[in-house]
N, C-alpha and C positions, 0 to 999 in steps of 0.2 A: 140602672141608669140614673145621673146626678141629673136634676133640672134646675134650671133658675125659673123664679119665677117673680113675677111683679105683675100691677094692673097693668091694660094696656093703652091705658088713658093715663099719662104719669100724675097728672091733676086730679087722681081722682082719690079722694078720701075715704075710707072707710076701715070703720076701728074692729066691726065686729070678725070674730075668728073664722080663720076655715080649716076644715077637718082634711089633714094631708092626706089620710087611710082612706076615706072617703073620692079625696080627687085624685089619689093613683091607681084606684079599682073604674072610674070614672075615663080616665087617662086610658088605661089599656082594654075597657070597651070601642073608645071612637078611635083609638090610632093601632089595632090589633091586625096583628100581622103586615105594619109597614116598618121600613126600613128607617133608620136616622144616623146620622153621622155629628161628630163633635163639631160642636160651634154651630149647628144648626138651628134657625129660630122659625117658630109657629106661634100661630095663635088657639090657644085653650078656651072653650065655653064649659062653663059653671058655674052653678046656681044660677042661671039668667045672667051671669060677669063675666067679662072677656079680658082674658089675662096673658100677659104675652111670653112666653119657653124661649127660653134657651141651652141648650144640650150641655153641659159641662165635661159630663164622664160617660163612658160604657165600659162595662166588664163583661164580656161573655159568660157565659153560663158552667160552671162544672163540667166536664164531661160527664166524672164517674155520676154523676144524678142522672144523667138521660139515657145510661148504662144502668138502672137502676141497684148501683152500686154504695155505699155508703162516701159521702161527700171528704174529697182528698184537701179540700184547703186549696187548690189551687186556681189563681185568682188570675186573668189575663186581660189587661188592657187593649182594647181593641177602638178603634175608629169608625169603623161600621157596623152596625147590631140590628137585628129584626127582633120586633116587642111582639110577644107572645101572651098566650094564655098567662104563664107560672112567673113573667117576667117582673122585676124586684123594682121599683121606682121610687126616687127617694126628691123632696124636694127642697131648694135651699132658698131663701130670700132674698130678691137681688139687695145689693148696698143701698142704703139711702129710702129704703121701703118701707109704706107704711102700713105693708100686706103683715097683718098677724094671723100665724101658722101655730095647727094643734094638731095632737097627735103623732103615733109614731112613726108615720112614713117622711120624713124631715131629717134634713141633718142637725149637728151641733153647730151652734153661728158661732163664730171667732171672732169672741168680744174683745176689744181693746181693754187690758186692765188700765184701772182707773188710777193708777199711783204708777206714777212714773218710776222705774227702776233704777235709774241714772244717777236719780238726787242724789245731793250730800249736801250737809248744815253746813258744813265751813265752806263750802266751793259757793253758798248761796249768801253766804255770811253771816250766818243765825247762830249764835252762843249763846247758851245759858237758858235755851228753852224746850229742855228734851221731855222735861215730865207733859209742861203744857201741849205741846205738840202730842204728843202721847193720849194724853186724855182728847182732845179734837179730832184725833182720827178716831180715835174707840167708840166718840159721841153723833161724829158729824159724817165720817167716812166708810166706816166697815159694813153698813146694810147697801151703799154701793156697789161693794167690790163683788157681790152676787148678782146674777145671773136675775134676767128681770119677771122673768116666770117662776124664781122660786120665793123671791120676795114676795110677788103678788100669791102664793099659796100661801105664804104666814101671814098675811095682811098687813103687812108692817110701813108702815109709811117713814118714807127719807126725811133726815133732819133740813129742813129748810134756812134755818138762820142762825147765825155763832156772832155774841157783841161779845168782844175784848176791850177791859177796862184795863183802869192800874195808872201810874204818876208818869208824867212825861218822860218820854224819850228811856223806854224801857223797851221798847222791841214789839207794839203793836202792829204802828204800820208797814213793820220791814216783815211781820211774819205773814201780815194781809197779803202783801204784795206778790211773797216769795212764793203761798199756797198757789196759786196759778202756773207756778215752773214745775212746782213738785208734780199735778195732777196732771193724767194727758184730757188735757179740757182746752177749749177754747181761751182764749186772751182773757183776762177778768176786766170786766170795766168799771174803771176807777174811776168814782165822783166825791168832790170835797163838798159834806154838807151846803154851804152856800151857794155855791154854785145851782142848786135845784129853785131857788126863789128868783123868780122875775116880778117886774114891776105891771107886766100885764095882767089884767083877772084869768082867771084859769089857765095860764103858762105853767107857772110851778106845777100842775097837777098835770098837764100835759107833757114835761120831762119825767117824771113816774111813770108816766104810761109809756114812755118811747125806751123806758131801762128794760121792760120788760117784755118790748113789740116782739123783738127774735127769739125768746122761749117763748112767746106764748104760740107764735108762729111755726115752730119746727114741732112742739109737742102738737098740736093737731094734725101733723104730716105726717109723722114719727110714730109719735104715741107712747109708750113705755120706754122706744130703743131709741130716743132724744137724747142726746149727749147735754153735758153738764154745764149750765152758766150760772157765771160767779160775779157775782155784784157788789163792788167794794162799796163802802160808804166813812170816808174818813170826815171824822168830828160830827158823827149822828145827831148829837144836841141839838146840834145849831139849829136842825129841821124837825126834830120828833119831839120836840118839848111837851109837858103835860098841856092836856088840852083843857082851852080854859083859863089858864094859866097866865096868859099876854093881855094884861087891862086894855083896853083903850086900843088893839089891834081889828085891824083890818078881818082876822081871821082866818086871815091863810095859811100859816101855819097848823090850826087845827083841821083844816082842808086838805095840805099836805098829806100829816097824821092820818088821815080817813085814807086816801088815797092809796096811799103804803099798804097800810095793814088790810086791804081789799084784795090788791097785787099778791100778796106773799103766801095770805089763807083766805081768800074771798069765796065765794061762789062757785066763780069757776077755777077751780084748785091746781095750781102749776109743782109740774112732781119732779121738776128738771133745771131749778134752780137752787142756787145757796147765794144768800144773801151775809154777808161778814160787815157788823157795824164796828166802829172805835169810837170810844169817847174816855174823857179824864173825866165826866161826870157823870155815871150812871144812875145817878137820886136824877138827874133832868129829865128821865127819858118816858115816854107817857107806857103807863102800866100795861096797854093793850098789847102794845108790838114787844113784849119782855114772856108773855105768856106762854106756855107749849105751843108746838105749832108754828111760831113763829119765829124769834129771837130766842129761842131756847135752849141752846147752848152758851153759859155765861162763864166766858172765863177770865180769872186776873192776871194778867199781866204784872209782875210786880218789880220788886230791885233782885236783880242776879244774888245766890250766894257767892259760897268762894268759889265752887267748881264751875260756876256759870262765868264769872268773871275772869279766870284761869283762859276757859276757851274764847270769850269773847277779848282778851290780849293777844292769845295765841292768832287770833285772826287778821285782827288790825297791825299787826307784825311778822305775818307769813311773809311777804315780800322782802321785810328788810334783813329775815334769817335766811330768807333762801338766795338771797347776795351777797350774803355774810358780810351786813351793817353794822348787825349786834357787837357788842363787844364782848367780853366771857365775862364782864364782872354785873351783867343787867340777868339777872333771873325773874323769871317770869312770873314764878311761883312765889316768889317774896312777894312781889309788886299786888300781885291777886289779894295776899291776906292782906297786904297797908291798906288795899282801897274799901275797904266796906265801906256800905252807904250809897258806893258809886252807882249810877244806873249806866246802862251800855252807853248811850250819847254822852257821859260825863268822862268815859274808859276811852272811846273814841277820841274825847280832846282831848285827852291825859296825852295819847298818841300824840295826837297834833302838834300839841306845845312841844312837847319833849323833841319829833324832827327841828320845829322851828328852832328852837334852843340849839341846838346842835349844828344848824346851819349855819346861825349870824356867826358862830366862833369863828367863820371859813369867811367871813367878809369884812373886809374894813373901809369903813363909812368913807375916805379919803380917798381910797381905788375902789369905787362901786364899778364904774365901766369896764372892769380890767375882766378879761374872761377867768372864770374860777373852776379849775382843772381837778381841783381834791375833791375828792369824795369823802364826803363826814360819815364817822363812824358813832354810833349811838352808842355812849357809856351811858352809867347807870346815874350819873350826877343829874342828867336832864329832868328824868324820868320823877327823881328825888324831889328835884328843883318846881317842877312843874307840877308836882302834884298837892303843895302846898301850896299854890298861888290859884285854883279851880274850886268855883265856889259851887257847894254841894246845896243841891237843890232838898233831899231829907240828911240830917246829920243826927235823928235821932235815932230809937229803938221801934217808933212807933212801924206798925205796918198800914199797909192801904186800906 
């Protein structure tokens, strides 16, 4: 017989384990030899706790066993069952519980995996950052995608914090943003550095505390099977600067700084979040919150090669091949090798121009109000045209 089970006070906390082998010999002591039917709920006393059942499954018993015959494997679902002496009890944890169950009289729980299956880079828009993605799941993701009893047997604690550097407009915050679709995790909440300073005393330190209210709130309800919050933080400088550092301040920034670095790896140690910083200037960031444990997955973000620039054209132009805009003389793959240097947001306007180029040829300043029926077709002159007049933000060899 399958049981659910949960306290019978939903409010009621308590982290330490209980031994399922122990409450299903317990179990078929005080309910021995009565009847039970699916969907049936009671209430359980154990260890002094009152827990509330509800009947999932019954399977009647073998015949060939109570024929004391060797057992035939045949297994029948039935809706009413009488619990016995030899009777088999197994128990499962209702949804949303914060009952932890040991031992082998349990089912397996049907964990949601944590990486969405669905994903794809181009459908998200992300080109040219297969290695970096790669190493972030390897560092920040894969002690997740286990099972939270076998993690806590290797003692391995979750990565808690990933800052992505590297030169503007290279694919930081579109890859922050996109981790939240990739993952089945809750919505990531997104804050731009500034936005965390108020002009009140202790505000700034009291939105810190409010990023962090709902994990801190679900892992003590939860406890290990607390699902995953993601906390963006776009332009981390502005707020985590070295402490110390601001002459003549107020000090709240280094108040902040304290604040943070409490939240992430403090005292009381939150195991169910990921915090993802961005900044262009990672020498600003104070040395505490960079250490393991906390920010310590550091990755760069840098300028696309050619095969990153290849797919990130291929994307910003999936609409206009699959309307067939292109014209047969714009190759994709020419355009990739011209652009070195480019970062994604430079490949992006390369796009931009090159439509707009293509568009005014279909208008004339004289009949602007006249309705315009043709559809422009993108030859490869715009493209040519446009990529010589976009001023490149690195045009050297130097890296970041």
């Amino acid at each position: 017989m399958t049981i659910e089970i949960d306290f019978l006070q939903k409010k009621s906390i308590d982290s330490n384990p209980y031994d399922t082998d122990k409450m299903a010999a317990e179990f078929i002591q005080q309910f021995n030899n009565q009847a039970f039917s699916v969907g049936q709920q009671l209430v359980f006393s154990f260890n002094e706790k009152l827990f509330g059942l509800l009947v999932k499954d019954i399977e009647a018993m073998d015949p060939s066993i109570l024929k004391g015959e060797p057992a035939s494997g045949k297994r029948q679902k039935i809706e009413v069952g009488l619990v016995v002496g030899n009777s088999q009890v197994a128990f499962e944890k209702a949804e949303n519980s914060s009952l932890n169950l040991i031992g082998k009289a349990k089912t397996k729980e049907n964990r949601q995996s944590i990486i969405n299956p669905d994903w794809n880079f181009e459908k998200m828009g992300i080109g040219g950052l297969d290695k970096e993605f790669s190493d972030i799941f390897r560092r920040a993701f894969a002690s997740r995608v286990f099972p939270p009893e076998i993690v806590e047997q290797m003692g391995c604690k979750h990565v808690k914090g990933i800052l992505l550097y590297g030169p503007p407009g290279c694919g930081k915050t579109l890859l922050a943003r996109q981790i939240g679709k990739m993952l089945n995790a809750r919505e990531p909440k997104v804050v731009n550095g500034p936005e965390i300073l108020n002009k009140y005393v202790g505000e700034s330190e009291a939105n810190i505390r409010k990023l962090f209210a709902d994990a801190e709130e679900e892992q003590r309800r939860l406890g290990a099977n607390s699902g995953l919050h993601i906390i963006i933080f776009d332009e981390i400088d502005a707020i985590c600067k070295q402490r110390g550092s601001m002459a003549g301040s107020t000090g709240v920034h280094d108040t902040v700084v304290n604040q943070l670095l409490s939240k992430i790896d403090g005292v009381e140690q939150l195991n169910n979040i990921l915090v993802i910083g961005m900044t262009n200037r990672p020498d600003l960031i104070d040395e505490a919150l960079l250490r393991p444990g906390r920010l310590e997955v550091k990755m760069e973000i840098g300028l696309p090669d050619e095969k990153g620039r290849l797919q990130i054209l291929h994307i910003h132009t999936a609409r206009m091949r699959g309307h067939q805009l292109l014209s047969a003389d714009v190759d994709i793959k020419e355009l990739a090798v011209e652009t070195k240097n480019f970062s994604g947001a430079e490949l992006e306007g390369l796009v931009r121009a090159a439509q707009s180029t293509a568009m005014n040829r279909h208008i004339k300043v004289s009949k602007v109000r006249s309705p315009i029926n043709t559809v422009p077709v993108f030859f490869l002159f715009p493209f040519k045209h446009t990529k010589t007049r976009i001023m490149l933000t690195f045009v050297g060899e130097e890296t970041w």
